[in-house]
C-alpha angles and dihedrals in degrees: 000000000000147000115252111229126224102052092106095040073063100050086047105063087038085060087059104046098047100243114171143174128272127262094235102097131000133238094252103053092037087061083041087064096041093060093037086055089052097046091049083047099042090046086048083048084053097041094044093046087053088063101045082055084054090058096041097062089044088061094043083053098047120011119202142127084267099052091038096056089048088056104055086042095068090041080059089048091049092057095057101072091029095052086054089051099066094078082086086066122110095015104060111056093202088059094039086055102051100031092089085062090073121011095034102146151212098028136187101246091191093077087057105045139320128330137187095266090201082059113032099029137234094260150008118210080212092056125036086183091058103118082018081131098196090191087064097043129073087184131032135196105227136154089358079297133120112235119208104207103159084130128042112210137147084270097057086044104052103026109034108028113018106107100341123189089022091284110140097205091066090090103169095165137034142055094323099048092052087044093050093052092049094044108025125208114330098232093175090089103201096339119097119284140067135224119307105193103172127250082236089073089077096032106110086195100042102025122176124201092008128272099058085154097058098038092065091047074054094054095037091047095054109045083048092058091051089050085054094042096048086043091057091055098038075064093051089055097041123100093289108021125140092237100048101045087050076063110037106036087052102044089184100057085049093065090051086050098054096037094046087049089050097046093042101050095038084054127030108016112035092029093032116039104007097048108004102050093041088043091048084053099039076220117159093194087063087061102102102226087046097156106045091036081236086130092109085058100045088055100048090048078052098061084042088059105059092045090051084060094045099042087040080234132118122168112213123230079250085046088254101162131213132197164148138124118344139206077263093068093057095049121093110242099263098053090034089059103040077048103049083043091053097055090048091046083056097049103041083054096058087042080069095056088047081050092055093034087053089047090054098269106106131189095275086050089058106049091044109126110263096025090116094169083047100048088042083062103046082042091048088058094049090049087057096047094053079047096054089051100054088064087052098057084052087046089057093046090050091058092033092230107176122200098050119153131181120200113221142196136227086231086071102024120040093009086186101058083064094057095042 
């Protein structure tokens, strides 16, 4: 992705006029609350993804349609605190750097398991591993090198097949591989309806499409492996950890830190990658939670996200709350209140596409060509979000935070590169 330009031509001209922060809070509490937010998301996202495990080897000891819809209820429940995690992206290195252990996306499900062939093809000139189905094959070809994975485990998963070759669509762990074996391929394309992989797929008595043995290591092992990995970061953000003091001992960094997450992930990622480029394509396989149809959802949690950091405020899934002084507290009245109204305006837009998904009409549906009220209302989202990051780059030039840097996205930028 790349950097959007301006943000300095704005720090600029606030540097000249003087303008400065509030007396409310000050920089150092308000990072203190920061850290202690991320520490009370990333040990939700833990404890979520602990139950989910829970569900998981329920279903492995007795398959059927109850156990297995336990199971990807708790996979929806463990989005919610995570989704509102990812606002400490792009400003924080440790997290840039393991997030790609767990919310990696889109993937290319035939390198875990089977796919429709008349739907999902037979090749990709991007991805030689495309239709690679670990789950069907005890040894892979991969890298001119011969895999041994007779036995799928977290170690053949991290180390030997997510992202190979260097190809990120090669997500072999996180989220959306668990969510992929639960659900199984949508093959409703931008009509209602998710993936129904049956309960049988993981019944060792009554197994459907072969493997049935192999395909729950793979889930075990992958939701194991999320537990561990979401383990690993609720440490970084704990007293002592290495993410929270680059935070809280430089409360300036820390700034840069909160207001690039925001703008990044207001622009680029969620506007840009994750709604405009689907939306440009009218492509279902470019929703994020392709597989489960929870798109609407993760996008919401998104937009909360970003207000928990502004307000210094997150409301657990047991109604735990956390909070302190917030980026709200620094800014000067004007710029605190365009930018509490954006963030409203945001949410209050993805609580929309919760509303149509709830009436039957998910995230895919609406995007679909030719859906002109759906489309209005996804656009309408996006429209909001630049929006929202324009205050924050106000926001940025109020408190003259240097070193600002919003990642951007062709699908906003340069359009026809998309369509090239």
């Amino acid at each position: 992705m790349n950097k959007r330009s301006g943000l300095m031509t704005a720090l600029a001209v606030a540097a000249a006029l003087g303008a400065g922060p509030a007396v409310a809070a000050e920089p150092a509490s308000v990072v203190e609350t920061y850290a202690d937010i991320a520490h009370a998301k990333y040990q939700d996202s833990l404890e979520t993804a602990r139950a989910l495990g829970e569900k998981v080897d329920a279903l492995l000891a007795e398959p059927n349609a109850l156990t297995l819809a336990a199971a990807r209820e708790a996979w929806r429940a463990a989005r919610v605190p995570y989704q509102q995690t990812e606002v400490y992206r792009f400003g924080n290195v440790i997290v840039d750097e393991w997030e790609g252990k767990v919310n990696a996306w889109p993937l290319d499900e035939g390198m875990i398991d089977y796919v429709a062939r008349d739907f999902y093809g037979d090749m990709s000139d991007a991805n030689r591993y495309y239709t690679a189905n670990v789950i069907a094959n005890e040894q892979l070809q991969l890298s001119g090198r011969t895999i041994d994975a007779s036995v799928i485990d977290a170690s053949l998963l991290q180390d030997e097949l997510h992202e190979v070759d260097g190809i990120e669509a090669n997500v072999a762990t996180g989220y959306h591989a668990i969510e992929f074996l639960l659900w199984g391929q949508d093959l409703n394309g931008v009509e209602p309806g998710a993936g129904a992989r049956p309960a049988t797929d993981f019944d060792l008595e009554n197994c459907t499409h072969g493997h049935c043995d192999r395909r729950g290591e793979y889930l075990e092992a992958a939701t194991d492996l999320l537990i561990s990995d979401l383990e690993w970061i609720t440490a970084q953000w704990a007293e002592g950890g290495e993410a929270r003091a680059a935070v809280v001992d430089d409360p300036a960094s820390g700034l840069v830190a909160m207001l690039t997450g925001m703008g990044s992930l207001s622009y680029g990622e969620l506007a840009g990658e994750r709604m405009k480029l689907g939306l440009m394509l009218h492509d279902p396989e470019e929703e994020h939670d392709c597989f489960s149809d929870n798109t609407h959802y993760s996008h919401y949690y998104n937009a909360v996200g970003m207000r928990n950091v502004f307000h210094g405020r997150y409301v657990g899934p047991d109604g735990a709350v956390t909070e302190g002084p917030g980026l709200a507290d620094l800014l000067p009245e004007a710029e605190r209140n365009a930018l509490a109204a954006a963030l409203d305006n945001s949410v209050a837009h993805m609580q929309v596409l919760v509303d149509e998904a709830m009436a039957g009409r998910p995230y895919d549906v609406l995007l679909a060509p030719g859906n002109a009220d759906g489309n209005a209302k996804i656009d309408a989202a996006v429209t909001s979000l630049l929006t929202q990051t324009k205050a924050i780059e106000r926001a940025a030039a109020a408190l003259q935070v240097e070193g600002v840097g919003i990642e951007g996205s062709d699908s906003l930028d340069d359009p026809a590169a998309v369509m090239q």
